[in-house]
Short mmCIF file of the C-alpha atoms (twelve columns), coordinates in Angstrom:
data_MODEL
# 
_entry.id   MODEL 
# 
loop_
_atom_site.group_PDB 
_atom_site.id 
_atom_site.type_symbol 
_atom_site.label_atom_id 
_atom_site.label_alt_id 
_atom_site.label_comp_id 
_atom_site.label_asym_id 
_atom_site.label_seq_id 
_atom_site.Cartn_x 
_atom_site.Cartn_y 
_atom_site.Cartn_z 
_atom_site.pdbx_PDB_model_num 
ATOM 1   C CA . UNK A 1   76.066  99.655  18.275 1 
ATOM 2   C CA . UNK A 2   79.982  100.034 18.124 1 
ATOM 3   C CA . UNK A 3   82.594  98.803  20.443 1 
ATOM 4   C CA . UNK A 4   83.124  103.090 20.099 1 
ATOM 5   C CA . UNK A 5   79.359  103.635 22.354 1 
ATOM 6   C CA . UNK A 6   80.620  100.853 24.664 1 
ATOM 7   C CA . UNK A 7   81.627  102.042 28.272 1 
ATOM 8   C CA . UNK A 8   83.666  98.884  28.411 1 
ATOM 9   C CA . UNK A 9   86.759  98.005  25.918 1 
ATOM 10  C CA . UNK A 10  88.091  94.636  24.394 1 
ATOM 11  C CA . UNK A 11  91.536  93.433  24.592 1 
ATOM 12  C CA . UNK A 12  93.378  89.824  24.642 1 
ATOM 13  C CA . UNK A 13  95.133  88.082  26.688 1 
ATOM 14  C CA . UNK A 14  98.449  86.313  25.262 1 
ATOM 15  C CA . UNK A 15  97.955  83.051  26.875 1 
ATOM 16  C CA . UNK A 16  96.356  81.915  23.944 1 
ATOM 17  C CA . UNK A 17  99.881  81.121  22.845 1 
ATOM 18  C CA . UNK A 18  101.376 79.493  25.349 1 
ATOM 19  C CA . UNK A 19  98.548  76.654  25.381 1 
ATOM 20  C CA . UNK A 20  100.005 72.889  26.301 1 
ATOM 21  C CA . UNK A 21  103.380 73.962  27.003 1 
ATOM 22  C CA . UNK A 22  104.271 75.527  23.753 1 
ATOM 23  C CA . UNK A 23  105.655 78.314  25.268 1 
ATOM 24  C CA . UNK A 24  109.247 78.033  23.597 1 
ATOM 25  C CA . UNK A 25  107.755 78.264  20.261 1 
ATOM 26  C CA . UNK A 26  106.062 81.927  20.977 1 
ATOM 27  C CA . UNK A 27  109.300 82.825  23.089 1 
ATOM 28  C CA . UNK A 28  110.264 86.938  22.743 1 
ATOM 29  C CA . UNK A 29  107.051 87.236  20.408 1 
ATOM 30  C CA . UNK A 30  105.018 89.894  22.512 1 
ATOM 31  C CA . UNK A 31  104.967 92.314  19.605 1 
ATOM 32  C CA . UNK A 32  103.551 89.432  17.150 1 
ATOM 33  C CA . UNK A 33  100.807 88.703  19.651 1 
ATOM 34  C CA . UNK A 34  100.194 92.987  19.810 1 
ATOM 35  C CA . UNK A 35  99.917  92.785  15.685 1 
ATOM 36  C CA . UNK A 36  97.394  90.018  15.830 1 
ATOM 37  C CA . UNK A 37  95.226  91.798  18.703 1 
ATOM 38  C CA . UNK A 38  95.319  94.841  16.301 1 
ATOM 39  C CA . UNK A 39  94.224  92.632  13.608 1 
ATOM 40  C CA . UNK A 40  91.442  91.280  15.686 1 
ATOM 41  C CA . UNK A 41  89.985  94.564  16.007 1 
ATOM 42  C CA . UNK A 42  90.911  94.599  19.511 1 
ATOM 43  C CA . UNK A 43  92.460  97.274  21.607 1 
ATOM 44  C CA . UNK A 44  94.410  96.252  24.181 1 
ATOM 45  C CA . UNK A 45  96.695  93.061  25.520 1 
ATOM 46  C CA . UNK A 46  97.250  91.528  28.211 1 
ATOM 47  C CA . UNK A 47  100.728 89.870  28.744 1 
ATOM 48  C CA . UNK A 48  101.825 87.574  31.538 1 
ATOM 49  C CA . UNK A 49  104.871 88.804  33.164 1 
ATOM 50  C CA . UNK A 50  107.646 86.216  32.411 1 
ATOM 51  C CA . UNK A 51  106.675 85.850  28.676 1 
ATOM 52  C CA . UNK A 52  107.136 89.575  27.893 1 
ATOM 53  C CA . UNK A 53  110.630 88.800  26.614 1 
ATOM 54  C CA . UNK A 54  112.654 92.291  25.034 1 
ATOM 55  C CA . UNK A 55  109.224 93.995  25.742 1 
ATOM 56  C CA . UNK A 56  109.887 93.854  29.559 1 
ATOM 57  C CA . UNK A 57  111.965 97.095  29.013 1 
ATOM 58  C CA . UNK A 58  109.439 99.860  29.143 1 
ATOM 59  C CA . UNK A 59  111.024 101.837 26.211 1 
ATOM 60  C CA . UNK A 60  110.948 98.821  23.695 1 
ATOM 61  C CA . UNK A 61  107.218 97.582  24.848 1 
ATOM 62  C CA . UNK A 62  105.786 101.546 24.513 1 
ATOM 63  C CA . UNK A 63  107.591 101.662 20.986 1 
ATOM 64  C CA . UNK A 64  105.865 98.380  19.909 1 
ATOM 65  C CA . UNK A 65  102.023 99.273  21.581 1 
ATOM 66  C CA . UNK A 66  102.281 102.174 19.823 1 
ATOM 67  C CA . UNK A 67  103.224 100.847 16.179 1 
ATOM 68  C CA . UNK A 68  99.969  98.578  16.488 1 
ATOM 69  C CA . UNK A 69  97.798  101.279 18.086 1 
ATOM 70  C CA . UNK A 70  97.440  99.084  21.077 1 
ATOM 71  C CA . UNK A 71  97.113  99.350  24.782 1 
ATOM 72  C CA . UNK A 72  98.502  98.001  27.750 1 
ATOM 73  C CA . UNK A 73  95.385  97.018  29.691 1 
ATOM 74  C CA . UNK A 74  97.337  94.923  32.227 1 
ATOM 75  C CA . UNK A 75  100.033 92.564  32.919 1 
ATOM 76  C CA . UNK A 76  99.394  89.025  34.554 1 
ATOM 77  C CA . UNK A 77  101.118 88.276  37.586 1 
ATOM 78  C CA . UNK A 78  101.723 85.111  38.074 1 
ATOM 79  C CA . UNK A 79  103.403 83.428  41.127 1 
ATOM 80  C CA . UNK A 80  102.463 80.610  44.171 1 
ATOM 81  C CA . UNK A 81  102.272 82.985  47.115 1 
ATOM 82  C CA . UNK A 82  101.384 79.608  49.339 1 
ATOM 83  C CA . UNK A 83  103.763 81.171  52.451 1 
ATOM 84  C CA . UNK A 84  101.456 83.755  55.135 1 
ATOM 85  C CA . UNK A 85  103.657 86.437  53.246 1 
ATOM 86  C CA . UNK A 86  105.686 86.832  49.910 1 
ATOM 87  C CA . UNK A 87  108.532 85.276  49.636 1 
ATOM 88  C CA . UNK A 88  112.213 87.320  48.697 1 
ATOM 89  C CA . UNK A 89  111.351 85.927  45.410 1 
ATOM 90  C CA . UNK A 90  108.165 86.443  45.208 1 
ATOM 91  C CA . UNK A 91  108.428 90.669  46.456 1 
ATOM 92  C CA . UNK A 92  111.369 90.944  43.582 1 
ATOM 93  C CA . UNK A 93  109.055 89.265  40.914 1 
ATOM 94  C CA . UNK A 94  106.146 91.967  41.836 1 
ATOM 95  C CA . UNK A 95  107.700 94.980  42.283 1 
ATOM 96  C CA . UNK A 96  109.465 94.682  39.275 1 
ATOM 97  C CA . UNK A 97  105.916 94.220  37.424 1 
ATOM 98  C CA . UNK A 98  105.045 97.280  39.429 1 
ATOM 99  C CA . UNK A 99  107.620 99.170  38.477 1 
ATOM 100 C CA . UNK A 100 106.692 98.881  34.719 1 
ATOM 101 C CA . UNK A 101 103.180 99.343  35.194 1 
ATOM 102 C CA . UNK A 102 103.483 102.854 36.677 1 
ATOM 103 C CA . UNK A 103 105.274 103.860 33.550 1 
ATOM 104 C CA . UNK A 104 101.930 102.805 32.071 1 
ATOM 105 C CA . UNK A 105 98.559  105.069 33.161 1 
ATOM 106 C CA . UNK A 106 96.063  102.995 33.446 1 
ATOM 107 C CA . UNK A 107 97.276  99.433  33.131 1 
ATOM 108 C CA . UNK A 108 96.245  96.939  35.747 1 
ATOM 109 C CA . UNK A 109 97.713  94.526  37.668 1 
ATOM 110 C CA . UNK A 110 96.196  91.393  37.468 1 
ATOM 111 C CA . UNK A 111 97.340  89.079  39.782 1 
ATOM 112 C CA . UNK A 112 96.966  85.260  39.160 1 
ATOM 113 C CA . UNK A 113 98.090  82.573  41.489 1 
ATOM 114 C CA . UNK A 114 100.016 79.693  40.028 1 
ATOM 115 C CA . UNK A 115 98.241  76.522  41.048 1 
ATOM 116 C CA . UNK A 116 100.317 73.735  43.092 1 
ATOM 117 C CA . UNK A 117 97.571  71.511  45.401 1 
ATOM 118 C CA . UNK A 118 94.730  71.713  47.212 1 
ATOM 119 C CA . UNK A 119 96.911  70.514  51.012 1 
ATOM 120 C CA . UNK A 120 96.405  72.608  53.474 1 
ATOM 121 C CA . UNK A 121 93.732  74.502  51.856 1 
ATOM 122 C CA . UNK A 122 92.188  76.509  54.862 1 
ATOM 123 C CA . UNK A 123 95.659  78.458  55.775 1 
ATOM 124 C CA . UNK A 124 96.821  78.698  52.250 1 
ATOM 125 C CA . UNK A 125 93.328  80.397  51.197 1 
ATOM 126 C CA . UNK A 126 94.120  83.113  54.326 1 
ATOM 127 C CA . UNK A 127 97.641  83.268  53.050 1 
ATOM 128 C CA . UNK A 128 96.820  84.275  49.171 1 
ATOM 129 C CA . UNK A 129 94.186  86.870  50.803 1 
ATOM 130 C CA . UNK A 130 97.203  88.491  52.667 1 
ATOM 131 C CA . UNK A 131 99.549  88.242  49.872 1 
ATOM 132 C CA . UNK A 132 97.335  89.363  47.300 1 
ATOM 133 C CA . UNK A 133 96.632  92.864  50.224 1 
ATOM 134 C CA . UNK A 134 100.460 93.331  50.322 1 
ATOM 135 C CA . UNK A 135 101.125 93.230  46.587 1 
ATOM 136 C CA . UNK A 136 97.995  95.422  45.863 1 
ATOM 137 C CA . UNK A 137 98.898  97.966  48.642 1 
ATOM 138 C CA . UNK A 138 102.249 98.419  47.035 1 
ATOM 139 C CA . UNK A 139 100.567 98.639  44.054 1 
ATOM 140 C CA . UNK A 140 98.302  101.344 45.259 1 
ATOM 141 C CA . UNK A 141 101.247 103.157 46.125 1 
ATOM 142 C CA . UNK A 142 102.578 103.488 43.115 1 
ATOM 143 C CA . UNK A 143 99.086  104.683 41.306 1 
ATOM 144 C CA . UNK A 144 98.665  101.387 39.666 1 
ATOM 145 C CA . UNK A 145 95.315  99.444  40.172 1 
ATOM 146 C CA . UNK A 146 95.243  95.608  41.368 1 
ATOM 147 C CA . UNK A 147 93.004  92.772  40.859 1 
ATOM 148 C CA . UNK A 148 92.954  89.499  41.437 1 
ATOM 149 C CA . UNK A 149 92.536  86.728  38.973 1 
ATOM 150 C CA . UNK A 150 91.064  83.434  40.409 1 
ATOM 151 C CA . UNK A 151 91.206  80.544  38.108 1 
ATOM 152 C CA . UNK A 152 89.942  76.364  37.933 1 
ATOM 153 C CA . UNK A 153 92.474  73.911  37.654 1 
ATOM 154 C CA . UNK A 154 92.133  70.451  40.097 1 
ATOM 155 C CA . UNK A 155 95.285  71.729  41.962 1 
ATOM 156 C CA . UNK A 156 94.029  75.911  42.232 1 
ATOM 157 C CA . UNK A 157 92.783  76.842  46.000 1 
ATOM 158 C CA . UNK A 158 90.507  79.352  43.939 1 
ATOM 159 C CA . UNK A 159 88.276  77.276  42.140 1 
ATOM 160 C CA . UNK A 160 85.210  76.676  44.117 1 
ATOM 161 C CA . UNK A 161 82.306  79.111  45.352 1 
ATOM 162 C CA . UNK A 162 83.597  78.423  49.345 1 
ATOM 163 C CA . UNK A 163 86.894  79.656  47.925 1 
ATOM 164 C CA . UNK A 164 85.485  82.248  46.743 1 
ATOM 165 C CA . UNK A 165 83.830  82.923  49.518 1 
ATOM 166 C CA . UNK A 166 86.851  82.598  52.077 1 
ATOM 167 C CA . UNK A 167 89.120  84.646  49.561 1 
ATOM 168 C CA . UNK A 168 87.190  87.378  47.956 1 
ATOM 169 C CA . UNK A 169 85.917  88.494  51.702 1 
ATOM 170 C CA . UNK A 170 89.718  88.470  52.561 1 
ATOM 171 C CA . UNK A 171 90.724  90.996  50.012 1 
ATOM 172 C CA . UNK A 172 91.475  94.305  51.024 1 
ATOM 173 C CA . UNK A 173 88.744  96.333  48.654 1 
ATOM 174 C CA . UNK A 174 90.465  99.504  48.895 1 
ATOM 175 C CA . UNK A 175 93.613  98.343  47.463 1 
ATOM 176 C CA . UNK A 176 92.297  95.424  44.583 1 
ATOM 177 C CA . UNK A 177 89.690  94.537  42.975 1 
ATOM 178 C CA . UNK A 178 88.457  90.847  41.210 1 
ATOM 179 C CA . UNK A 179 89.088  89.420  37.790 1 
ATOM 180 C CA . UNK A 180 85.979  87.588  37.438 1 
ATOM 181 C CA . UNK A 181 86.717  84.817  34.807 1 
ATOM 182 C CA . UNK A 182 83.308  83.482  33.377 1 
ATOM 183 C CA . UNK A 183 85.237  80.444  31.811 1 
ATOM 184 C CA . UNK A 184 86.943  79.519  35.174 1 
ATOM 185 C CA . UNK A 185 83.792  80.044  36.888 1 
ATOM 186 C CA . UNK A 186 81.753  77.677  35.295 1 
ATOM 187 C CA . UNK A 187 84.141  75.338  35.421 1 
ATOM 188 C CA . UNK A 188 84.237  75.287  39.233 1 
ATOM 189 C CA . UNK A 189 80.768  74.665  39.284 1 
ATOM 190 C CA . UNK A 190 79.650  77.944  39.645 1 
ATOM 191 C CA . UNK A 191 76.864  79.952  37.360 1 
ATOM 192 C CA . UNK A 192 78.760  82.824  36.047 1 
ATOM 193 C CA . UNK A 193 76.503  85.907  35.732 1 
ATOM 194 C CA . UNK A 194 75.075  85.072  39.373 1 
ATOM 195 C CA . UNK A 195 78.733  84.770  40.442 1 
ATOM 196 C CA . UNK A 196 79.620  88.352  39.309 1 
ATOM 197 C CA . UNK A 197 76.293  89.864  40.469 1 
ATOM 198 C CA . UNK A 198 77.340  88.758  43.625 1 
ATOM 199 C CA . UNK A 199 80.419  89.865  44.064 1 
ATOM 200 C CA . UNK A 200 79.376  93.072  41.771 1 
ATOM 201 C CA . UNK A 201 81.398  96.259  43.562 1 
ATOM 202 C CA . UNK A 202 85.034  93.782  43.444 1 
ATOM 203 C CA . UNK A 203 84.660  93.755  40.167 1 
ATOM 204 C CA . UNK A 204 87.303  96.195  38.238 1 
ATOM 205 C CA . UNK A 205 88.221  93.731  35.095 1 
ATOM 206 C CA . UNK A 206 86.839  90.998  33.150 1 
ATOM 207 C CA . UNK A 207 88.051  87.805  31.631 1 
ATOM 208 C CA . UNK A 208 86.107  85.683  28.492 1 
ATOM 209 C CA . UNK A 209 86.272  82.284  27.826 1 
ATOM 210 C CA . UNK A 210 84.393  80.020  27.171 1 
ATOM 211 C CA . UNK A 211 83.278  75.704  28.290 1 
ATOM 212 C CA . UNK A 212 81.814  72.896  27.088 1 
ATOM 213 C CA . UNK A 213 82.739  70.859  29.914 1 
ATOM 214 C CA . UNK A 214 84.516  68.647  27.215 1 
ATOM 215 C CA . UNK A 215 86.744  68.095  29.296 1 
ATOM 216 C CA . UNK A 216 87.178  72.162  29.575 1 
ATOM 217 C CA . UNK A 217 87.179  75.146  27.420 1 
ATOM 218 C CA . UNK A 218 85.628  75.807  23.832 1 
ATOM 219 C CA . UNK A 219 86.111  78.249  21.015 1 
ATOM 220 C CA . UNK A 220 85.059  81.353  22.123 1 
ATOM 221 C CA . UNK A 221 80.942  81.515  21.215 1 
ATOM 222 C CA . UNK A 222 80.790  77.668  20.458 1 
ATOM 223 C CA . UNK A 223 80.379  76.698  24.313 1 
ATOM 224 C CA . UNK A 224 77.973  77.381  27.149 1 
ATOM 225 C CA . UNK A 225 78.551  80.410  28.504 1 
ATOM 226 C CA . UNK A 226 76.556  83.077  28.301 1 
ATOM 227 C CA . UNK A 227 79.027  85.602  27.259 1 
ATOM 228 C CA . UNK A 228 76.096  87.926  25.630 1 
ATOM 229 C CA . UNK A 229 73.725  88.082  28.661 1 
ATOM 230 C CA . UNK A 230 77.017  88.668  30.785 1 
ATOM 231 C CA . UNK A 231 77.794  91.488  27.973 1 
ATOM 232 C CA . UNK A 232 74.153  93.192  28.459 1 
ATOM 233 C CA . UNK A 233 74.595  92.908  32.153 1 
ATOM 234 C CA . UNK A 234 78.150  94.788  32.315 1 
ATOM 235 C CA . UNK A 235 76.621  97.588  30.050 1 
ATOM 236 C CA . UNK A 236 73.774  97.596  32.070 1 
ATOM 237 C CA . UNK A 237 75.587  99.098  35.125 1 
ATOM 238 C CA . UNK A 238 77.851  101.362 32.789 1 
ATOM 239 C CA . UNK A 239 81.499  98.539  33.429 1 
ATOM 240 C CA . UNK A 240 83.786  100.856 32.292 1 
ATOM 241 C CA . UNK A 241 86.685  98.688  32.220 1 
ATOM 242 C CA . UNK A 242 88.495  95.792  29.991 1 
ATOM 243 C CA . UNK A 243 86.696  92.566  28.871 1 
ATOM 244 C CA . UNK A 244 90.178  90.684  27.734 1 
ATOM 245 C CA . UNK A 245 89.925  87.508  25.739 1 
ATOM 246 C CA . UNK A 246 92.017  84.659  27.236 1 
ATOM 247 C CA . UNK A 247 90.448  81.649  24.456 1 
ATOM 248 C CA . UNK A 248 91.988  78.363  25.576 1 
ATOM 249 C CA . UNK A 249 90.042  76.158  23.104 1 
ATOM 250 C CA . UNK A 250 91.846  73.071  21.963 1 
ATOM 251 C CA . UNK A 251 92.224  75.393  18.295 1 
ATOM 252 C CA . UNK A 252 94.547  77.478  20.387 1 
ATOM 253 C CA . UNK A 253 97.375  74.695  20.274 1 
ATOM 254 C CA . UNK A 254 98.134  74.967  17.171 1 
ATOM 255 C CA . UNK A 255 96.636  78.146  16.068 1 
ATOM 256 C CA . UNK A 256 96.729  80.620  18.727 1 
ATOM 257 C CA . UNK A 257 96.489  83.217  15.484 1 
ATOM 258 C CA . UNK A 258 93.718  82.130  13.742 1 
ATOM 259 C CA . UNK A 259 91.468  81.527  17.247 1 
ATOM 260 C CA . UNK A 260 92.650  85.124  18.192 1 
ATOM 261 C CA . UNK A 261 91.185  86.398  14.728 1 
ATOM 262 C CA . UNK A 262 87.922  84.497  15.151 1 
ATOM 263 C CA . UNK A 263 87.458  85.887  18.338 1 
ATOM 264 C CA . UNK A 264 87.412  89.581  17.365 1 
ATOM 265 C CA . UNK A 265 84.884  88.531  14.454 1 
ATOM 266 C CA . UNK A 266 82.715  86.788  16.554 1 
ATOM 267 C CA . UNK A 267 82.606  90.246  18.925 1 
ATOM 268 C CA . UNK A 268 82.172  92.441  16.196 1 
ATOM 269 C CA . UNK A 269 79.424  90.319  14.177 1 
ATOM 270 C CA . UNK A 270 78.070  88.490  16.974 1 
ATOM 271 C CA . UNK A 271 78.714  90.167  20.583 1 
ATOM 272 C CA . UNK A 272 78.199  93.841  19.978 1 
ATOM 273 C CA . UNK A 273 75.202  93.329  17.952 1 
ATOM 274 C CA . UNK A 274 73.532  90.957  20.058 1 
ATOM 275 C CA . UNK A 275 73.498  93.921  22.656 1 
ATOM 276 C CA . UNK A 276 72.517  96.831  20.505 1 
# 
């Protein structure tokens, strides 16, 4: 089997590079990180919005997806959204985003909120459902799909299964979808396949990492998740959408390249063939 007979496509995510603040190194780089997907065998990246750089001007990022024969699958949006709606701030920072997606078929926005604290947890959960609706609606508007990426840290309101629960039913299914995350998952305690058979029709993009628990994530293929029985189980109901990398293994520190180019091996000799 080929990632060609797949109904599902592989792309990564550029956080990779930005792992323990080294952000300033990998500044205005977005068409480095699209060479090294290529490389990886992979077909599509996944930028977050204020590390696109020059390649936040639509002409300039088409020119450079195109020279590596890569595709937009989405654009991470990333902001705290802790008020019961967006802030001026907030609106600006996502319709912009939007704006550049609908120059872009099929690109997603995934939206991502940017942890702060756990206080007040009950409102702010109802609060991120609401502005997670408005963004998606505008979204929808504009012919661009939404969906929303929960993640783990101590401080994230989205980490547990009740948050989860609370959240997830508090999203506005006609207008986004979920990001399920197996990496951030497991790490709130939460069994990732039975997660996303749960929440099964939300689901509209995927997210790979993986955990040892140690204290977090692990090379991608050297930790506990099950990334090849979650594999059979998205084929198995015909997922016909991205499954984008995000490794943040330790490795990734110093050599966001080098873990990016072990992770398409390890799909092509490992993954695909493990689900023939």
């Amino acid at each position: 089997m080929s990632t060609n007979t797949l109904p599902f496509r592989f792309g990564n995510e550029c956080y990779t590079w930005f792992m323990s603040g080294a952000g300033a190194t990998h500044a205005n780089r977005l068409e480095h990180m699209v060479e090294i997907t290529a490389r990886a065998g992979m077909t599509g990246i996944e930028p977050i919005h204020f590390w696109m750089g020059d390649l936040a001007e639509p002409r300039r990022l088409a020119e450079a997806l195109q020279k590596h024969q890569v595709q937009l699958a989405a654009i991470a949006l990333v902001l705290e959204w802790n008020h019961p709606a967006e802030t001026e701030h907030e609106r600006a920072e996502a319709d912009r985003v939007i704006d550049l997606l609908a120059q872009f078929p099929g690109a997603l926005l995934c939206t991502v909120q940017l942890p702060t604290s756990r206080d007040d947890l009950s409102q702010r959960r109802k609060n991120l459902a609401a502005n997670l609706n408005a963004v998606s609606r505008r979204a929808a508007d504009r012919g661009v799909n939404a969906s929303f990426h929960p993640n783990s840290p101590p401080t994230s309101i989205n980490r547990t299964a009740e948050d989860y629960d609370v959240i997830l039913n508090g999203l506005d299914s006609q207008a986004t979808g979920w990001t399920p995350d197996v990496g951030h998952i497991i790490n709130g305690s939460m069994d990732p396949l039975a997660t996303m058979q749960q929440w099964q029709p939300l689901i509209n993009h995927v997210h790979f990492k993986d955990w040892d628990g140690q204290p977090e994530f692990a090379l991608m293929g050297a930790g506990r998740v099950d990334l090849i029985g979650v594999t059979k189980w998205l084929n198995s109901w015909n997922y016909g959408g991205w499954i984008i990398c995000e490794d943040e293994a330790e490795q990734a520190v110093d050599d966001p390249e080098g873990v990016t180019l072990h992770d398409g091996r390890w799909i092509r000799e490992t993954l695909i063939p493990a689900i023939a």
